[in-house]
Backbone as numpy.savetxt, mean C-alpha at the origin, in Angstrom:
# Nx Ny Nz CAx CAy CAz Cx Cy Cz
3.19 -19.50 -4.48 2.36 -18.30 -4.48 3.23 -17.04 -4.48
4.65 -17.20 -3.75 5.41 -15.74 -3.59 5.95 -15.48 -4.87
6.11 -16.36 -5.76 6.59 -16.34 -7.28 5.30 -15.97 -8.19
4.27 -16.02 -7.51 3.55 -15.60 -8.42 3.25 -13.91 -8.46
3.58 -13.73 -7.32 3.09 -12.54 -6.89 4.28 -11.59 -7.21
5.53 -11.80 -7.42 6.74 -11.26 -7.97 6.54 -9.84 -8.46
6.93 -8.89 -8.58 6.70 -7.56 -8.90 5.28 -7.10 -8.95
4.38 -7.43 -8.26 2.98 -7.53 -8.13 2.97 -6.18 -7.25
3.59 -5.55 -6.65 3.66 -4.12 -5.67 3.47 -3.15 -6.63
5.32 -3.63 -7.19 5.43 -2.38 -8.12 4.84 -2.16 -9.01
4.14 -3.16 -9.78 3.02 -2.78 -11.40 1.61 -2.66 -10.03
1.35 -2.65 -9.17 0.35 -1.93 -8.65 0.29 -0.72 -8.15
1.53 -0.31 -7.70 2.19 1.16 -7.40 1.85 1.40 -8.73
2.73 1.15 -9.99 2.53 1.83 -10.90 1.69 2.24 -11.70
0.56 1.21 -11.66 -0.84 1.85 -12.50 -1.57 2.90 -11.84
-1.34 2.43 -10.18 -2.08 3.63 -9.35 -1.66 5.20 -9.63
-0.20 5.28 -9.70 0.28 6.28 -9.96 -0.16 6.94 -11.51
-0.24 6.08 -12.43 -0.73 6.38 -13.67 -2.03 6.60 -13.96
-2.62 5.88 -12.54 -4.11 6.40 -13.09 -4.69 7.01 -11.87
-4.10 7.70 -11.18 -4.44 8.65 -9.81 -5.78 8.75 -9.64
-6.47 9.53 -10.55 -7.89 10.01 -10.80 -9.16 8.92 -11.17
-8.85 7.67 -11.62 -9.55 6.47 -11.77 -9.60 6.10 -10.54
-11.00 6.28 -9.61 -11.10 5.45 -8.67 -11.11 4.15 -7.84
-11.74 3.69 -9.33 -11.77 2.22 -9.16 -10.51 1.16 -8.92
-9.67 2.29 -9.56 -8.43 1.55 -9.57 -7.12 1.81 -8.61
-7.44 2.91 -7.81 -6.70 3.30 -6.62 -7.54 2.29 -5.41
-8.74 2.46 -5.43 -9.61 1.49 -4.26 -9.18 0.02 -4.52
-9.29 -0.87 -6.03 -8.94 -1.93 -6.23 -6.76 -2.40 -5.41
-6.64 -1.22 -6.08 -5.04 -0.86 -5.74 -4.74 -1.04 -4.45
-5.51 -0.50 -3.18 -5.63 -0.39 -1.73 -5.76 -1.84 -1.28
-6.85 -2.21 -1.91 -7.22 -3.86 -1.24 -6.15 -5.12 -1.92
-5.53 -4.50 -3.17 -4.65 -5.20 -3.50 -3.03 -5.38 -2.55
-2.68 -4.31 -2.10 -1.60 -4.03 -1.70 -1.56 -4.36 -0.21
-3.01 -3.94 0.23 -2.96 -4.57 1.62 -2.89 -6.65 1.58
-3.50 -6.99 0.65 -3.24 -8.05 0.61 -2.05 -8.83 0.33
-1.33 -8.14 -0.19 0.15 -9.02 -0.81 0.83 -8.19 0.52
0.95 -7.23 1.30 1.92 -6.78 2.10 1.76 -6.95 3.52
0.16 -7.06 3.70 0.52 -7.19 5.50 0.91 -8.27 6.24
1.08 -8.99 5.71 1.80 -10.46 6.48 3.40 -10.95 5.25
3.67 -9.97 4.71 4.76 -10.14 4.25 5.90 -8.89 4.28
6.47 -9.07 5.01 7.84 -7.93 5.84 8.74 -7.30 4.21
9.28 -8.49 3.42 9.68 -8.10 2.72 8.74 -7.25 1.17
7.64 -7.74 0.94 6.69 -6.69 0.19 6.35 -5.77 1.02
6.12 -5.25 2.19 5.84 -4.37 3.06 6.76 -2.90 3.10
8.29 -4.30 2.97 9.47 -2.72 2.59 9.52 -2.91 0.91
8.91 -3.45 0.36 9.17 -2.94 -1.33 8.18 -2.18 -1.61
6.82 -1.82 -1.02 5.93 -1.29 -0.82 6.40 0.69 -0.78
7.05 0.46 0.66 7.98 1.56 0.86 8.69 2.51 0.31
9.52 1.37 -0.54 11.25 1.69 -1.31 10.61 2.55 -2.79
9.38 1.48 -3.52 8.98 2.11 -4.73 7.73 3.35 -4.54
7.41 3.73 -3.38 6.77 4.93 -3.14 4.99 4.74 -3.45
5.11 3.89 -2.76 3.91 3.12 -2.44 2.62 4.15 -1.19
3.41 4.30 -0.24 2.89 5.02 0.14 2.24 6.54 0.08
3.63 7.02 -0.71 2.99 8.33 -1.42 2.07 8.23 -1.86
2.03 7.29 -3.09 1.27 7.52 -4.15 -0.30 6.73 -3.31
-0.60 5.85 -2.27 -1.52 5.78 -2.07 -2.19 7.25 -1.09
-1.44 7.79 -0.71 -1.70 8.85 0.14 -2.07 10.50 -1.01
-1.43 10.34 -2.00 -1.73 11.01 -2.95 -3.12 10.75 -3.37
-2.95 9.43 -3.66 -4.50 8.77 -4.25 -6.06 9.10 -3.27
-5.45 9.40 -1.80 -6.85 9.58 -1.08 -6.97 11.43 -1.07
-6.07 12.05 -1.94 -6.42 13.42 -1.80 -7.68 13.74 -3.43
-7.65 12.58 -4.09 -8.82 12.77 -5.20 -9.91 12.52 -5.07
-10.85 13.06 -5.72 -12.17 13.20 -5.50 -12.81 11.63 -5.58
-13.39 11.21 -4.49 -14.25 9.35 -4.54 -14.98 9.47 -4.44
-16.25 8.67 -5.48 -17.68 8.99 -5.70 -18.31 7.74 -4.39
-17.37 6.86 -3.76 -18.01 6.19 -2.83 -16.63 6.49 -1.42
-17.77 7.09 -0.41 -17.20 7.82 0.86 -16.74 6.44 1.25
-17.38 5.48 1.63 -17.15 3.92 1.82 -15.86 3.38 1.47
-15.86 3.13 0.47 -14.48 2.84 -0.61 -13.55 3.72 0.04
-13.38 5.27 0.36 -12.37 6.30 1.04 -12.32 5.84 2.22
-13.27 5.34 2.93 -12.72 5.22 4.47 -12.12 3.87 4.59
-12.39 2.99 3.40 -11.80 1.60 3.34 -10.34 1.91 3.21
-10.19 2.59 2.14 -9.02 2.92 1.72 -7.49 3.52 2.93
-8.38 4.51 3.43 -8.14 5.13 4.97 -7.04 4.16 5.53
-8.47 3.49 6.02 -8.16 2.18 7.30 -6.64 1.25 6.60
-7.10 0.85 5.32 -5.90 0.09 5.00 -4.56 0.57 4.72
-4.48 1.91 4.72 -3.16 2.97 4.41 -2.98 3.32 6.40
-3.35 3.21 7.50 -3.41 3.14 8.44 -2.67 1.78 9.00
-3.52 1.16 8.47 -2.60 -0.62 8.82 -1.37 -0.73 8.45
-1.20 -0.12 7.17 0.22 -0.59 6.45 1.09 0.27 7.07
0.97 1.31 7.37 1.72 2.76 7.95 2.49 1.78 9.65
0.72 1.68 10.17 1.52 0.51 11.55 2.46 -0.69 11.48
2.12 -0.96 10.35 2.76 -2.31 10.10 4.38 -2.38 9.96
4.14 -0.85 8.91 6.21 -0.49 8.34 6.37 0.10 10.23
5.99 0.62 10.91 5.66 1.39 12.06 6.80 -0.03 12.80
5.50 -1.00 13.05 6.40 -2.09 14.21 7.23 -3.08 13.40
7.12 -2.71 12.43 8.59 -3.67 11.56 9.92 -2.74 11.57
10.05 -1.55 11.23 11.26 -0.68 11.80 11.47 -0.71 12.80
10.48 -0.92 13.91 10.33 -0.65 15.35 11.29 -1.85 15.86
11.04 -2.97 15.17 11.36 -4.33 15.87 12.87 -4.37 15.07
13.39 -3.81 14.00 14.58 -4.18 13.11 15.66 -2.99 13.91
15.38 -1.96 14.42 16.18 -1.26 15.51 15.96 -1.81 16.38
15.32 -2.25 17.31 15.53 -2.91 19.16 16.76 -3.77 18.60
16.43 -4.53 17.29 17.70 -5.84 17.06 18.77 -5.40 16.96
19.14 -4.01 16.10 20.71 -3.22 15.90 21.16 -3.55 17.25
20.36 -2.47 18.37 20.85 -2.21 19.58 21.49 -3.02 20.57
């Protein structure tokens, strides 16, 4: 399954970014990304590295014809934020 999913971040970063203003496809984008990244550390920081977060945080400043879909969106840019949050959190206690 992790081979299948192989650059699956970044061509989802990237259409999002290409299609900012298409809703459907920043919301599809959200539930996609939360799915391939929150139980995987290393898509979580490739998530990161290719500007994943921007661009989903960019994506919730456009206009969404479903408030629903925005607060979904919200919540799952919230999770992932905690997630890079206690995965840095836990990869410094280890430096120390």
């Amino acid at each position: 399954t992790a081979q299948v999913a192989d650059g699956a971040v970044y061509a989802i970063v990237a259409s999002m970014k290409q299609h900012l203003r298409v809703v459907e496809i920043q919301a599809n984008g959200f539930r996609a990304l939360a799915n391939l990244c929150l139980d995987d550390q290393d898509r979580l920081r490739e998530l990161s590295d290719v500007g994943g977060l921007t661009t989903m945080t960019m994506a919730l400043q456009t206009t969404w014809e479903s408030k629903m879909d925005q607060h979904e969106a919200i919540s799952l840019l919230s999770i992932l934020l905690r997630s890079l949050a206690d995965l840095n959190a836990n990869e410094t206690s280890v430096e120390c």
